[in-house]
PLY file of the C-alpha trace (Angstrom):
ply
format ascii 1.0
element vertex 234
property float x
property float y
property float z
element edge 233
property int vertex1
property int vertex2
end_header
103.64 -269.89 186.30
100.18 -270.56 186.46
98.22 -271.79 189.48
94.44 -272.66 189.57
92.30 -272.46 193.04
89.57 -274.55 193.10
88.44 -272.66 189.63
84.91 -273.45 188.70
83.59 -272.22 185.24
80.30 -272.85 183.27
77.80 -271.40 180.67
74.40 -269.99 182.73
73.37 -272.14 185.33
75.19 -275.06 183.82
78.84 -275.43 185.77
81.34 -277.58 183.09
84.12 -277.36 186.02
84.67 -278.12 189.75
86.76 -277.02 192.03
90.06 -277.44 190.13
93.59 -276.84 192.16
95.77 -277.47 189.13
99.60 -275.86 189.55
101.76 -275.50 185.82
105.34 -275.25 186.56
107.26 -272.94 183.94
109.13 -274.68 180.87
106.73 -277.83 181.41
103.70 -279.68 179.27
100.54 -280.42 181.04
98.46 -282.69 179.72
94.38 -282.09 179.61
92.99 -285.24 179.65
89.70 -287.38 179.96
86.36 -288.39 178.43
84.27 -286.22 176.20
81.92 -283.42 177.89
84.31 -284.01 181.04
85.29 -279.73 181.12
88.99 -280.10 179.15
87.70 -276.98 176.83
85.75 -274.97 179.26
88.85 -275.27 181.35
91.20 -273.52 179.02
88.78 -271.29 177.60
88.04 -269.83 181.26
92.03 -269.64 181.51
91.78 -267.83 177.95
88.73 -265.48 179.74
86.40 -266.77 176.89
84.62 -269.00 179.54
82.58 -267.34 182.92
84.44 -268.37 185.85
82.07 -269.36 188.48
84.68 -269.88 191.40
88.04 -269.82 192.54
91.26 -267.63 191.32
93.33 -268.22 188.32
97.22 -266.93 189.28
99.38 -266.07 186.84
103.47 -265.55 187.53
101.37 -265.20 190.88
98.93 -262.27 190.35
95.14 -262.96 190.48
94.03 -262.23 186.56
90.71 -264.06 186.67
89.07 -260.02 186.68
90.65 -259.47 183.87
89.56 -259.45 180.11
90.42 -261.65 177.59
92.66 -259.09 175.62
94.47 -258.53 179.10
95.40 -261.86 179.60
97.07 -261.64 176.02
98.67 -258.92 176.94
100.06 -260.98 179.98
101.05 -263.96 177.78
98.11 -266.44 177.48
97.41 -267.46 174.58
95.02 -270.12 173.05
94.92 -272.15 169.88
91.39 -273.00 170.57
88.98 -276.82 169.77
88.16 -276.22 165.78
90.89 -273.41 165.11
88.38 -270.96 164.71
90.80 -269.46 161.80
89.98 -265.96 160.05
89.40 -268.42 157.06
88.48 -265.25 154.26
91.82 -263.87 155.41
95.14 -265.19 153.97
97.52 -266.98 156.38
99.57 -264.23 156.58
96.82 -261.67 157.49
95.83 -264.58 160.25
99.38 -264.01 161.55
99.09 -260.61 161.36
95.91 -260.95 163.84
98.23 -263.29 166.32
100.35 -260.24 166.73
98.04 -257.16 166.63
99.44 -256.50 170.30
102.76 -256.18 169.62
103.94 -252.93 167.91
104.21 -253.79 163.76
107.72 -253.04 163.80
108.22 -256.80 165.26
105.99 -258.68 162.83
108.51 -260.40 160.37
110.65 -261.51 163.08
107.87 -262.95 165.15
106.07 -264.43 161.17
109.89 -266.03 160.56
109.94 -267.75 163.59
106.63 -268.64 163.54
107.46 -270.14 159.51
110.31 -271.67 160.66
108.69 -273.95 163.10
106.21 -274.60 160.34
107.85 -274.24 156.51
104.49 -275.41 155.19
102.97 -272.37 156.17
105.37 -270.02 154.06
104.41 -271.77 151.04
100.68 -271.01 151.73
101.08 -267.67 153.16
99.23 -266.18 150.65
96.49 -268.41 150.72
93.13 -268.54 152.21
92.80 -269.82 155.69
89.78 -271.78 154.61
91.63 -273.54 150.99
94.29 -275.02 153.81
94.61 -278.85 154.80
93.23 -279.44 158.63
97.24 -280.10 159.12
97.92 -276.46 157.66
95.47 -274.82 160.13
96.27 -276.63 162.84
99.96 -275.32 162.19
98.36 -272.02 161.17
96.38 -272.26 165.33
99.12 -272.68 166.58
101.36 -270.46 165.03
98.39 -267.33 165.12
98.59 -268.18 168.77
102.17 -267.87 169.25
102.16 -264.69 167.41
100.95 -263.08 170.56
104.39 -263.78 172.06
103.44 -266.21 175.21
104.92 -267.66 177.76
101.94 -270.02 178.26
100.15 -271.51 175.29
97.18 -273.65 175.52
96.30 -276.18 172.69
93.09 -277.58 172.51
92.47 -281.50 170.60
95.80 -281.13 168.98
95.38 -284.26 166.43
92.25 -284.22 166.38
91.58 -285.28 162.73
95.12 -284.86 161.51
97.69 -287.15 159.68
100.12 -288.87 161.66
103.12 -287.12 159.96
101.32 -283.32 160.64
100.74 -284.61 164.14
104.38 -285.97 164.14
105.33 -282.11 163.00
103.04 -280.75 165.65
104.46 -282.50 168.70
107.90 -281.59 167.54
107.19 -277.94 167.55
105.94 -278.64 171.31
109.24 -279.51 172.35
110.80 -277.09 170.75
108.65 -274.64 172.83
109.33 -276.20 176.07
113.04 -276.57 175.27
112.62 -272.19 174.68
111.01 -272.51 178.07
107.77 -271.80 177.33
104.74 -273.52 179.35
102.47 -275.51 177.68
98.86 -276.71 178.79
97.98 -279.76 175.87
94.02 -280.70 175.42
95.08 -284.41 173.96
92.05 -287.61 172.84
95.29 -289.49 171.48
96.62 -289.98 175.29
99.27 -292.56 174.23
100.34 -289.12 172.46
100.22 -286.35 175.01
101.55 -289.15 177.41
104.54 -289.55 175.41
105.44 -285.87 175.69
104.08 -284.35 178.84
105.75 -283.55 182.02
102.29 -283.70 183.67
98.84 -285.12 183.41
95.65 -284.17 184.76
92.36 -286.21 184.51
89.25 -284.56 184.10
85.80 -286.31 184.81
82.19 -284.99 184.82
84.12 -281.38 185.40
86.32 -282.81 188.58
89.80 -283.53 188.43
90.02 -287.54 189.07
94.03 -287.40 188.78
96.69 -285.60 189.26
100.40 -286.53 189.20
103.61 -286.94 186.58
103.12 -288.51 182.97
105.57 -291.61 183.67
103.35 -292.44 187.05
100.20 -292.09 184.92
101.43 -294.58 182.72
102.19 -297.27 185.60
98.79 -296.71 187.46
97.14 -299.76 186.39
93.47 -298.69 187.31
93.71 -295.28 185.84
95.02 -296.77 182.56
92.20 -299.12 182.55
89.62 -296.87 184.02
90.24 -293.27 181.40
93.62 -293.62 179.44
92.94 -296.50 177.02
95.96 -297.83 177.81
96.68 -301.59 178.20
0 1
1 2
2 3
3 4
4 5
5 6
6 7
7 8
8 9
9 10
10 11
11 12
12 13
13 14
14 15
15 16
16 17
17 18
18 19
19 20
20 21
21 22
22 23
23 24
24 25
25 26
26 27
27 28
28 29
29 30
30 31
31 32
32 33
33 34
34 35
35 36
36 37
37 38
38 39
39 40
40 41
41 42
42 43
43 44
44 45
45 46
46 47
47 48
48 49
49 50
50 51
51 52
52 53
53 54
54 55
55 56
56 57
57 58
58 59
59 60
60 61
61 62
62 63
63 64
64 65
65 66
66 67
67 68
68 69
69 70
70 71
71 72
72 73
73 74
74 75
75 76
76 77
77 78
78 79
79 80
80 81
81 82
82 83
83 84
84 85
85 86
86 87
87 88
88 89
89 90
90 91
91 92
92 93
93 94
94 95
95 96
96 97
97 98
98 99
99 100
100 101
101 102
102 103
103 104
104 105
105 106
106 107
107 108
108 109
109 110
110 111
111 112
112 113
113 114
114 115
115 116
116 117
117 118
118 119
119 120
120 121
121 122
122 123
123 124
124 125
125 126
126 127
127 128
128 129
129 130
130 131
131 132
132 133
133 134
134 135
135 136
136 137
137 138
138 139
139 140
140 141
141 142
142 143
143 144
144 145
145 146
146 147
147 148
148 149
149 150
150 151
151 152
152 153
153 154
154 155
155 156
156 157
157 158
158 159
159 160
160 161
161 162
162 163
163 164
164 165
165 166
166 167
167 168
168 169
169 170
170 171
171 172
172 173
173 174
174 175
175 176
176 177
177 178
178 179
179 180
180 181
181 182
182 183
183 184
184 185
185 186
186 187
187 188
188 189
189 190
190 191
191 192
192 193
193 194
194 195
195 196
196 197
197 198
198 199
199 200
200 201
201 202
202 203
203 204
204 205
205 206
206 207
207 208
208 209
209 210
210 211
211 212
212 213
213 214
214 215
215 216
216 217
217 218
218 219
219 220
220 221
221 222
222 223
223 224
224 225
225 226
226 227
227 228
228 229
229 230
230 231
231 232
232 233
């Protein structure tokens, strides 16, 4: 579904990724993983279009998209719940939905809001609220679900539980599964690798902006050095 060749992105003169050959397979979680500063956000965000892309091609269902805008690529179905949620937070939750699906004619709003509710009930019980009087749990689910009101068929979630409570994280990674089990592709930006190695299908390592590892979740977990080395795993 989506294919990266030797993508480089960056802000100015400063390049945050190298030369990344990254393949997602469709119905699958990939997981985004490494230090701090080593390009996990700048690597979705250039997916997303939100990033310059310095090098390479990004594919998509094998077409070359990286020309087009950001609003394109929604079109296409990418779509990012982004580091910090970057909520409308003096909008209500449902006005935040109603953002998620300004692409899609209005006619199809309260089936894609149900679904959306139904993944998360929390949010139905705040959807009159302000984005900004939610719990970090609540926007997280609210992201996510803003995200999926563009209708995707690849979603990219950046520092999932970051900050949250195990039980909203719990919540969270259940609603991934769900998504993969629709067939929907996922591409996970995960600190808590324990986490994101419990779920994924895949796992790539980033380091200093270069891919250090590539290969399936369970191998990840029985490479000794690589545990050791970026995983935190013992």
């Amino acid at each position: 579904m989506l294919e990266l060749r030797n993508l480089s992105c960056g802000y100015g003169v400063f390049h945050a990724l190298h030369d990344l050959t990254l393949t997602l397979k469709p119905g699958t979680i990939t997981g985004l993983i490494g230090p701090n500063g080593a390009g996990k956000s700048s690597t979705l965000m250039c997916i997303a279009g939100h990033v310059t892309q310095q090098g390479g091609s990004i594919l998509f269902d094998g077409e070359d998209v990286s020309a087009l805008p950001a609003t394109e690529r929604v079109r296409r179905g990418i779509a990012i719940s982004p580091e910090g949620r970057r909520l409308f937070k003096d909008l209500s939750v449902e006005d935040n939905l109603r953002v998620g699906g300004m692409i899609h004619p209005v006619k199809g709003y309260a089936q894609d809001r149900d679904r959306v509710l139904t993944m998360f009930p929390r949010l139905g019980e705040r959807i009159k609220s302000l984005a900004g009087n939610l719990s970090g749990g609540e926007q997280q689910m609210l992201a996510i679900g803003r995200a999926l009101m563009a209708r995707p068929r690849l979603i990219m979630i950046d520092e999932l539980s970051l900050g949250l409570m195990p039980k909203v994280i719990d919540l969270c990674y259940s609603a991934l599964e769900h998504l993969r089990s629709d067939g929907m592709t996922v591409l996970l930006v995960e600190q808590n690798t324990e986490r994101v190695l419990s779920v994924a299908d895949d796992v790539c390592v980033l380091e200093s902006g270069r891919a250090v590892w590539q290969g399936s979740a369970a191998d990840a977990r029985q490479d000794e050095s690589l545990s050791a080395a970026y995983l935190g795993l013992h």
